[in-house]
MARMI-93041 format. One record per atom (N, C-alpha, C): residue in one letter; x, y, z. Coordinates in steps of 0.05 Angstrom, whole numbers, plus 5000, padded with zeros to 4 digits. Atoms other than C-alpha are relative to their C-alpha. Layout:
N
AXYZ;...
END
This chain:
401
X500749985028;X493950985461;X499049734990;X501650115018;X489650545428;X500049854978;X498850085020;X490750125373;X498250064971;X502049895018;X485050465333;X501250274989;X498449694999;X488951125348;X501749974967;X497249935018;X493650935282;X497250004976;X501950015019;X486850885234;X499950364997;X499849685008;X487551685212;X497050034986;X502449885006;X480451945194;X498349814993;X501150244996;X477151275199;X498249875016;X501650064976;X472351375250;X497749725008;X501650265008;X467050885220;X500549824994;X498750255004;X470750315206;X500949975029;X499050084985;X474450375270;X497549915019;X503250144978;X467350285312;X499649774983;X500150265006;X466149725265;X502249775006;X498150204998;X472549335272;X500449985041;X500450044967;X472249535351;X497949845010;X502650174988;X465149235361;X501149694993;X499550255006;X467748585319;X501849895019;X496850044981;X474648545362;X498349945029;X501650014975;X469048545424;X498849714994;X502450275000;X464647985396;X502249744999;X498350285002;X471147585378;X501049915028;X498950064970;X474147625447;X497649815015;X501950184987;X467047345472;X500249774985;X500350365011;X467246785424;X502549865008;X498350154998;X473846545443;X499450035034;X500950184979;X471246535515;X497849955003;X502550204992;X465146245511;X500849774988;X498850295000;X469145695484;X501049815020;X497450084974;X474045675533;X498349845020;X502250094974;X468645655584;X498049875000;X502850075024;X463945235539;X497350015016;X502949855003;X458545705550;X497950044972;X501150035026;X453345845496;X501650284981;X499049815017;X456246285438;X497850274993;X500549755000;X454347005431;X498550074975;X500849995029;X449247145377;X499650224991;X499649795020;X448347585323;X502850085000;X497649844990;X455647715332;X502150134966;X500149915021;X458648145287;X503449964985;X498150115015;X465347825275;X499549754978;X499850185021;X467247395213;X502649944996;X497450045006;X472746985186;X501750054978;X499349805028;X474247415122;X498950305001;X499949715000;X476248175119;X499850044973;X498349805028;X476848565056;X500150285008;X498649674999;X480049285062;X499850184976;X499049865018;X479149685004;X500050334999;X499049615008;X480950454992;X501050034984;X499049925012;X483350884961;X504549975014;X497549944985;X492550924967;X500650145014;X499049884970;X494551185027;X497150075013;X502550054986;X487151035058;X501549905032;X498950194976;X491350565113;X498549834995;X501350204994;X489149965090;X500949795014;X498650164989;X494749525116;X500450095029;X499449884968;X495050025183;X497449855008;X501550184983;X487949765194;X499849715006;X500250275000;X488849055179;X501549905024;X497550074977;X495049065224;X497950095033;X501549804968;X490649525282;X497949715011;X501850154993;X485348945276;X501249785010;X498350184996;X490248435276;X500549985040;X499649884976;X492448735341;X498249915019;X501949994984;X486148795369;X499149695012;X500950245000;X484548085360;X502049805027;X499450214978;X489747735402;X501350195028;X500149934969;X490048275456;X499349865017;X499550184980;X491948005518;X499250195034;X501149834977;X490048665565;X499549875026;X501050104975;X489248475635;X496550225007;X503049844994;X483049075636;X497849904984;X502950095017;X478648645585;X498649765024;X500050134973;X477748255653;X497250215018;X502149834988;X474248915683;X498350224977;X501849825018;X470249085621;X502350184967;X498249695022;X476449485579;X499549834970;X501550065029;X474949405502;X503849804990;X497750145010;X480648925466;X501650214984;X498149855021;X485749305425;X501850265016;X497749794981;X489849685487;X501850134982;X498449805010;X495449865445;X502549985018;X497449954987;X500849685499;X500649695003;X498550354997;X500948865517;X500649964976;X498450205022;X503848425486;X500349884972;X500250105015;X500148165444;X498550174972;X499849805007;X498248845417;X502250034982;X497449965004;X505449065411;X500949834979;X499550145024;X507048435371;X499749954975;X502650055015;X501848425334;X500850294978;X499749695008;X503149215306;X502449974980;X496650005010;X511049065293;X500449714981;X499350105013;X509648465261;X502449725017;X498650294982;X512947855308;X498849835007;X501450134980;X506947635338;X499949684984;X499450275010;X507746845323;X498249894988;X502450035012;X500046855302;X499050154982;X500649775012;X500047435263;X502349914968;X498050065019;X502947265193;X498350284973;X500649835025;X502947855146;X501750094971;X499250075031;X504047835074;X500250334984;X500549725019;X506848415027;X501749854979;X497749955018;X510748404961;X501550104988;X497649935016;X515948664918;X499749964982;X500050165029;X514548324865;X497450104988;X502449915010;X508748454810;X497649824999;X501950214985;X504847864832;X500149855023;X498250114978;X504147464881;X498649604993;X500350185024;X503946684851;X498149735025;X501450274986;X501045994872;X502149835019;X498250194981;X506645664905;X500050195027;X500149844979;X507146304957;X496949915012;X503249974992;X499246314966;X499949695014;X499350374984;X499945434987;X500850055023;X499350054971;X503845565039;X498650195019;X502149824975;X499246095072;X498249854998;X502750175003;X493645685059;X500849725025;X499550144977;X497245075102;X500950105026;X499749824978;X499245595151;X498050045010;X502549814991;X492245855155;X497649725019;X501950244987;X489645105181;X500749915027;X499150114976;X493945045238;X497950175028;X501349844972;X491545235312;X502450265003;X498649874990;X494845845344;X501249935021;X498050204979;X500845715382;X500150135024;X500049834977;X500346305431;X498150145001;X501849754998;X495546775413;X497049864999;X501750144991;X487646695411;X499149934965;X501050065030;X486646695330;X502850004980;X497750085023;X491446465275;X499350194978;X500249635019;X491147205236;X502350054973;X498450005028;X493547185155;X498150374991;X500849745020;X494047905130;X501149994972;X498950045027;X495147905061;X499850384982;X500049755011;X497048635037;X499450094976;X500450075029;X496748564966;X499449814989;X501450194999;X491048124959;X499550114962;X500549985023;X489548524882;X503249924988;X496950155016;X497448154869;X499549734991;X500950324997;X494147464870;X499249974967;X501150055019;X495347154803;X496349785005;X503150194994;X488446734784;X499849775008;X500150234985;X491146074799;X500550045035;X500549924964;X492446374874;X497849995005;X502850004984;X486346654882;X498549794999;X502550284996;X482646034868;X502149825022;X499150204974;X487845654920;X499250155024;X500849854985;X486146234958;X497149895023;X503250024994;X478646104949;X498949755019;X500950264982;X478445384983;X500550165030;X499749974963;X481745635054;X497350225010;X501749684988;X476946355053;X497249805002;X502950144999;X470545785035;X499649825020;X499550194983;X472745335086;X502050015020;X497949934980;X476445645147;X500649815023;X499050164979;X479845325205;X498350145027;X502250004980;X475245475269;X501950255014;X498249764991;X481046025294;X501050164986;X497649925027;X483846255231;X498150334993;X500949835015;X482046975204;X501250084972;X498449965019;X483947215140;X499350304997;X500949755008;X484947985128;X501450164974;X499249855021;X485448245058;X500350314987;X500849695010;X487248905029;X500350044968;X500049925033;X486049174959;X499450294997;X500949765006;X484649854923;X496750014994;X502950025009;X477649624902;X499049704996;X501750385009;X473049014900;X500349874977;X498050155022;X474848934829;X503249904989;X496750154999;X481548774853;X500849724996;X500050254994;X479348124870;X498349834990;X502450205010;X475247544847;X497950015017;X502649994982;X468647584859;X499749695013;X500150194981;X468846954889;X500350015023;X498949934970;X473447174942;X499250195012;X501249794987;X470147824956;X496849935007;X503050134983;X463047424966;X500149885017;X499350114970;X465847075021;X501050145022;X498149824987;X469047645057;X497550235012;X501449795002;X465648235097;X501350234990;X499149855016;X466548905060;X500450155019;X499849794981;X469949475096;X501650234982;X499149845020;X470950135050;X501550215019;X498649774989;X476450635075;X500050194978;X500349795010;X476751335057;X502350215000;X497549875008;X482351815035;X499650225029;X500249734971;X483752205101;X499350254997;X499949684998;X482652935111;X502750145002;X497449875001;X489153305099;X500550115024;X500449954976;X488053615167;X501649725018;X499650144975;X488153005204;X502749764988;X497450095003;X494352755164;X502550155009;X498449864993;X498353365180;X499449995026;X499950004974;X495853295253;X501649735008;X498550264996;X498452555254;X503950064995;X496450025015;X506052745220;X500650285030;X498749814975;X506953275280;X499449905021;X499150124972;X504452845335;X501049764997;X498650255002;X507752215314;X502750084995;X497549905013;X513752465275;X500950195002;X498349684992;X515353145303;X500850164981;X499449805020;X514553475237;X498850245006;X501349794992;X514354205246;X497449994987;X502949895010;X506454495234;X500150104973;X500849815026;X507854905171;X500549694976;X499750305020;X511554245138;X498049844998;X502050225002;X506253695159;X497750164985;X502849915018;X500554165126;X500249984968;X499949945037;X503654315060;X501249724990;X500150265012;X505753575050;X498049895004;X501950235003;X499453285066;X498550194976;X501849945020;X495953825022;X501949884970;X498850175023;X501253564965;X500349725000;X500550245003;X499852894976;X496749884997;X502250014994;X493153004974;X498549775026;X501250254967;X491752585047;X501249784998;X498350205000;X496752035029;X501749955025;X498149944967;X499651875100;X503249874996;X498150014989;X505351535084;X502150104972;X498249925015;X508051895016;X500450315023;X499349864999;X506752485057;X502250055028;X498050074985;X511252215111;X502850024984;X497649985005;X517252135069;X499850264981;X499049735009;X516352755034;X500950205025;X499749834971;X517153035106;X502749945003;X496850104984;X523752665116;X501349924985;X498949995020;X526152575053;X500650264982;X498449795017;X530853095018;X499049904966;X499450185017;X531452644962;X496849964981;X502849985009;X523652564950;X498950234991;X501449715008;X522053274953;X501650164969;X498749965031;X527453424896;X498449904977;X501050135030;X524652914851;X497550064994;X503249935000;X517353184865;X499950224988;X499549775009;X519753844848;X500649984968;X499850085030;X523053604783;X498149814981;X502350165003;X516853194764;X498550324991;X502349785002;X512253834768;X500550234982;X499449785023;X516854204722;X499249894980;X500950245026;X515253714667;X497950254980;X501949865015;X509454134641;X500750234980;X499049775013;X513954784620;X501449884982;X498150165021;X518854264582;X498649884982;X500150195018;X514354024532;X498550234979;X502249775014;X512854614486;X501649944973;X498650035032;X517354294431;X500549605004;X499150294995;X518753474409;X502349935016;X497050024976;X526053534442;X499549965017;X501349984975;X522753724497;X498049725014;X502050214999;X517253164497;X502649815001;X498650235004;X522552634488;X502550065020;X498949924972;X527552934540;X499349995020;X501150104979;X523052954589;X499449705012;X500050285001;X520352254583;X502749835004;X497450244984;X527451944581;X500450085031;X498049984978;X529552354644;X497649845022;X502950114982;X521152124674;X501549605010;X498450294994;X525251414665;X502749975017;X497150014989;X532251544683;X499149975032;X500649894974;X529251744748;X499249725019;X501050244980;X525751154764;X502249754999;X497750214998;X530850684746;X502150055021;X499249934969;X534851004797;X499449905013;X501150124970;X529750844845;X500949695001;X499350274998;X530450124827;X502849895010;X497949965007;X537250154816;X501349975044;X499750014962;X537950414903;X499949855010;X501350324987;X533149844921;X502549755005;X499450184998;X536849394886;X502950005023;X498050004983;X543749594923;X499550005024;X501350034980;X540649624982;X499649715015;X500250285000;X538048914980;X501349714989;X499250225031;X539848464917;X503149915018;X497750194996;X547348364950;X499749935027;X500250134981;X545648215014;X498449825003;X501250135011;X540547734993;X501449884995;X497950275016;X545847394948;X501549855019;X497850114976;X550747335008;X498249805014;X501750074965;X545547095067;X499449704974;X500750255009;X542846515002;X503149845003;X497050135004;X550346334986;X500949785027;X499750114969;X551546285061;X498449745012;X502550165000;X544645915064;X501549664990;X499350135015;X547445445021;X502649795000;X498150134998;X554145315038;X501650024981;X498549945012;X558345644996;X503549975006;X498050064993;X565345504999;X501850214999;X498249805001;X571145975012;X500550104963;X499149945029;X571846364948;X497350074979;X502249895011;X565046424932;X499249714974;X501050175025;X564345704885;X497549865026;X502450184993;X558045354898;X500149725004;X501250325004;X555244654916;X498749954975;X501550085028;X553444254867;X496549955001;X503149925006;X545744314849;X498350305011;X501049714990;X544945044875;X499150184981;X500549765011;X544545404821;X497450014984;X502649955007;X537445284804;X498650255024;X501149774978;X536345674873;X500350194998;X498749755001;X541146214857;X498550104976;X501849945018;X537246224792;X496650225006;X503449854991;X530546364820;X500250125023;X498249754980;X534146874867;X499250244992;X500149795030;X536347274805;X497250104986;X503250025015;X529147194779;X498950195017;X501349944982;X526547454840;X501350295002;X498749744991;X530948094848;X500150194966;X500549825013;X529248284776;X496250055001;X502949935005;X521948234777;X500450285024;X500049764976;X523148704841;X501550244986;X499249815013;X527349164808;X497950204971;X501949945025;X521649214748;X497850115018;X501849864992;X516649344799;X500550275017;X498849714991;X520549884838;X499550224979;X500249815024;X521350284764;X497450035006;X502449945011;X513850184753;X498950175028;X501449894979;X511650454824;X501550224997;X498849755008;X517251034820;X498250244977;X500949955021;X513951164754;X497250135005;X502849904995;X507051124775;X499550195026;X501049794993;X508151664825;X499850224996;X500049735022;X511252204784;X497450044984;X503449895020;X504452054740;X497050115028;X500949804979;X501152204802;X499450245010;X499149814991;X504152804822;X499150154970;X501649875023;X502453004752;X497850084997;X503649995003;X495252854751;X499150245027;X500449784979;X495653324823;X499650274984;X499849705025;X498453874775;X497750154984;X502649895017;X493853924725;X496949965018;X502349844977;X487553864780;X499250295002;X499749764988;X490054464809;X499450234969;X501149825022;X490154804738;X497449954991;X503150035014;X482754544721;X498950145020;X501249864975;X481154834791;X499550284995;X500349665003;X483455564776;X498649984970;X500549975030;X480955504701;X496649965004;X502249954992;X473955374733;X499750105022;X500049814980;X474755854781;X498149905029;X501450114984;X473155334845;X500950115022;X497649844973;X474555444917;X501149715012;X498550244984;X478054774922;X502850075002;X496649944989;X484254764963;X501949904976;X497950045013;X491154694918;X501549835004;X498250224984;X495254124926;X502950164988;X497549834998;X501754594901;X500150215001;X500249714995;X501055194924;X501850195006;X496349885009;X508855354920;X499850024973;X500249955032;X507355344847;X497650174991;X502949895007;X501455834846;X500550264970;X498949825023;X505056314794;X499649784976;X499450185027;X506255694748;X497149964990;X502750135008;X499455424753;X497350254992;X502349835010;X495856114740;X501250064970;X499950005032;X499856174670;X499349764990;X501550125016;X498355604646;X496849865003;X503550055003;X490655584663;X499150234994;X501449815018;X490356314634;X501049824969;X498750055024;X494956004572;X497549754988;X501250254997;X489755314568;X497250024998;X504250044994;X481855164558;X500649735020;X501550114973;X479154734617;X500349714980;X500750195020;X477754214555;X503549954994;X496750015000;X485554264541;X501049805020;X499050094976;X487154074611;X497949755006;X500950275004;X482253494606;X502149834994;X498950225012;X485753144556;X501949965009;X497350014986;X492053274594;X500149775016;X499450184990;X489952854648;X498849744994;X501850225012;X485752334610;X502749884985;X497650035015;X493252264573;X501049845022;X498850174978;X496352144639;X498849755014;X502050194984;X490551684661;X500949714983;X500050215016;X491651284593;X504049875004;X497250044993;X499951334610;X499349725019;X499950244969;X498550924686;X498649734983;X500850275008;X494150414641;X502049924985;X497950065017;X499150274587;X501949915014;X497250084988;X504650164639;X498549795010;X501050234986;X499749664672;X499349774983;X500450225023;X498449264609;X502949864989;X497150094998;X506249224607;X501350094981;X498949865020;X507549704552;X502950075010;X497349935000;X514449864542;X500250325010;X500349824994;X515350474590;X500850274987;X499149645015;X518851044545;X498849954987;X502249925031;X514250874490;X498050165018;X502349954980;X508351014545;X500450285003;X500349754988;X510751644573;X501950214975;X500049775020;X513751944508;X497149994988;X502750025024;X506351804474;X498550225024;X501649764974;X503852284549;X502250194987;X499149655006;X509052814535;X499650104976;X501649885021;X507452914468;X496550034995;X502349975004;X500452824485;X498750305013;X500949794982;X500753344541;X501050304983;X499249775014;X504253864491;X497449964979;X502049985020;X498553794439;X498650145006;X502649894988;X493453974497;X497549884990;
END
C-alpha cells in the first residue's frame, strides 16, 4: 500500500504530488552525484492544501511528507518514491520522523513566538532524512504578526527545507504567503469512497460505513468517529431534534442553553483528559517539591500553562458548537431538497418522516432563511460573540422561518 492510498477520492492531486515526490528524489541525487539538475521539474519549496473539512488536507500533507524522504530500496530499480512501508515512509505517516516536523493546535491561534521557532527549525539541514519537511496544519491559525515571520522563511528557503501548509481556502492566508506557495485544491470525497475506506481500514460493517458517510456528507474523519463513537451518535441525534423544539420562546431558549451545555461538556472531557496531566508532567518539569509547593520563579510558567489550557478549552466549546451547526445546516438541506422535489441523496435518511413534515409544513423561502440564520450563527461565534446570545438569536430565528 502506497502512501497515496490514504488520499480518499483525490486522484488528481495524488498524480500531482506523485510526479513532484519523483522530481524531488532526482534533485536530491543529482546533487549527491553533482550531476546537472533536472529541468522543468515540477517540485517546489512551498505547498498550500486547501479544501473543503474533511477534504484530507493534513492526510495529504503528511502522505507527501512521506513521500519525500522515502528511503525504498525499489526507487533504485525505477519504483516511484512514497512505498508506504520503509522507514522513512512509516515515520514520516506516524509523525517521528526526525525531519518531519508537523504542526497542529488546540488553541484559537497560533502566535509569533511558536511560528520563530519553526522558522529556525526550518533553516537547519536534515539530520537523517533527505528534506527538512515543516507541515503546518493550521496555517488559517496564523495570527498576522506570524504570518509575516512566516513570510521571510517561505521568501527565502533553506536549499532542503519544504514547507507544507493546510487551510480551508486561499483566503485563509495572506496573500503574500499564498503567492509564494504552489496551489493544490482538494475536494470533498464521494460518500462512496468514504464508506469504502471506514470498512477496509476500520472494519466498519457496510450498512454502518454508508449511512455515516452519507450523514457526514464525505467527511472522513467525523464519519469515522460517528462509526465508533456511541457518544457522538447520541449527541448527533439530539442536535437534529432541535428543529421540533422551537415552536414556542421556552423552546428557543431551552434549546440553545442545552446547544451549549453540550459543548461545554465537550470541553469540559478534553480538559480532564489533558489539563491535569499537563499540570503534573510541568510541576515535575520544574521541580516541584514533595507536597506540591513550587520553586521560586515558576509561577509565571504555571501561569501561561493555565492560559494555555483555557484558550483550549474555549476552542473545544467553539468546534463542539460549530458541529452541531453543521449537522443542522445538513438538516435543513435535506428539507430544501424534498421541498424542491430534487433527486439529491439525503444526508438523514433515518429522519425521512421528520423531514417530509416539515417541508410539507415550510416554503422553500422559509427554509432559506433557516439556514442563512445558521450560516449567520457560525459567523457570530467567529467574531467572538458571546455564544448563547448567538445561538438563542438562531433558535428564535429558525422558529420565525
Amino acid at each position: 500500500m502506497t502512501v497515496w492510498d490514504d488520499l480518499v477520492g483525490q486522484e488528481k492531486v495524488s498524480e500531482q504530488l506523485a510526479a513532484a515526490a519523483r522530481d524531488a528524489d532526482a534533485l536530491v541525487t543529482a546533487v549527491a552525484a553533482e550531476t546537472p539538475l533536472p529541468e522543468a521539474s515540477k517540485m517546489t519549496h512551498a505547498w498550500l492544501f486547501t479544501g473543503p473539512p474533511g477534504s484530507g488536507r493534513s492526510t495529504t500533507a503528511r502522505a507527501f511528507a512521506a513521500a519525500l524522504q522515502c528511503t525504498s530500496p525499489d526507487r533504485a530499480l525505477g519504483g516511484a518514491p512514497g512505498c508506504g512501508f520503509c522507514d522513512g515512509c512509516h515515520t514520516s505517516l506516524i509523525g517521528t520522523h526526525a525531519d518531519v516536523q508537523i504542526i497542529r493546535t488546540d488553541l484559537l491561534s497560533i502566535g509569533v513566538k511558536e511560528t520563530r521557532s519553526l522558522v529556525r527549525r526550518a533553516q537547519l539541514s536534515p539530520a537523517v532524512g533527505r528534506w527538512q519537511v515543516i507541515v503546518l496544519e493550521d496555517a488559517d491559525r496564523l495570527t498576522e504578526g506570524a504570518g509575516n515571520v512566516l513570510l521571510k522563511a517561505v521568501e527565502e528557503p533553506a536549499p532542503r527545507t519544504v514547507w507544507l501548509l493546510c487551510a480551508p481556502s486561499l483566503e485563509d492566508v495572506l496573500p503574500t504567503i499564498r503567492s509564494r506557495c504552489r496551489h493544490l485544491t482538494l475536494r470533498t470525497p464521494p460518500v462512496a469512497a468514504v464508506a469504502d475506506v471506514l470498512v477496509r481500514r476500520d472494519g466498519i460493517e457496510p450498512d454502518v460505513a454508508a449511512a455515516v458517510a452519507r450523514a457526514t456528507q464525505g467527511h472522513i474523519g467525523r464519519a469515522r468517529r460517528l462509526a465508533t463513537d456511541e457518544r457522538a451518535r447520541a449527541r448527533r441525534a439530539t442536535v437534529l431534534k432541535l428543529p421540533l423544539r422551537v415552536d414556542d420562546v421556552g423552546g428557543c431558549l431551552k434549546a440553545a442553553q442545552e446547544l451549549i451545555d453540550a459543548a461545554s461538556d465537550d470541553a469540559k472531557q478534553v480538559a480532564e483528559e489533558t489539563d491535569g496531566k499537563e499540570t503534573e508532567d510541568m510541576k515535575a518539569a520544574l521541580g516541584a517539591a514533595q507536597g506540591g509547593r513550587m520553586p521560586r520563579g515558576t509561577a509565571g510558567l504555571m501561569k501561561e500553562l493555565e492560559d494555555k489550557q483555557k484558550r483550549r478549552r474555549t476552542r473545544t466549546q467553539r468546534d463542539s458548537l460549530d458541529l452541531a451547526l453543521i449537522d443542522l445546516t445538513a438538516f435543513y438541506r435535506d428539507v430544501l431538497a424534498l421541498q424542491f422535489g430534487t433527486n439529491l441523496a439525503l444526508s438523514n435518511t433515518e429522519m425521512q418522516d421528520t423531514l417530509d413534515r416539515l417541508a410539507r409544513g415550510s416554503s422553500p423561502e422559509a427554509t432559506l432563511r433557516r439556514i442563512e440564520a445558521i450560516a449567520d450563527c457560525r459567523e457570530a461565534l467567529d467574531r467572538n460573540v458571546a455564544p448563547l446570545l448567538a445561538v438563542e438569536a438562531m433558535t428564535m430565528a429558525l422558529r420565525a422561518g
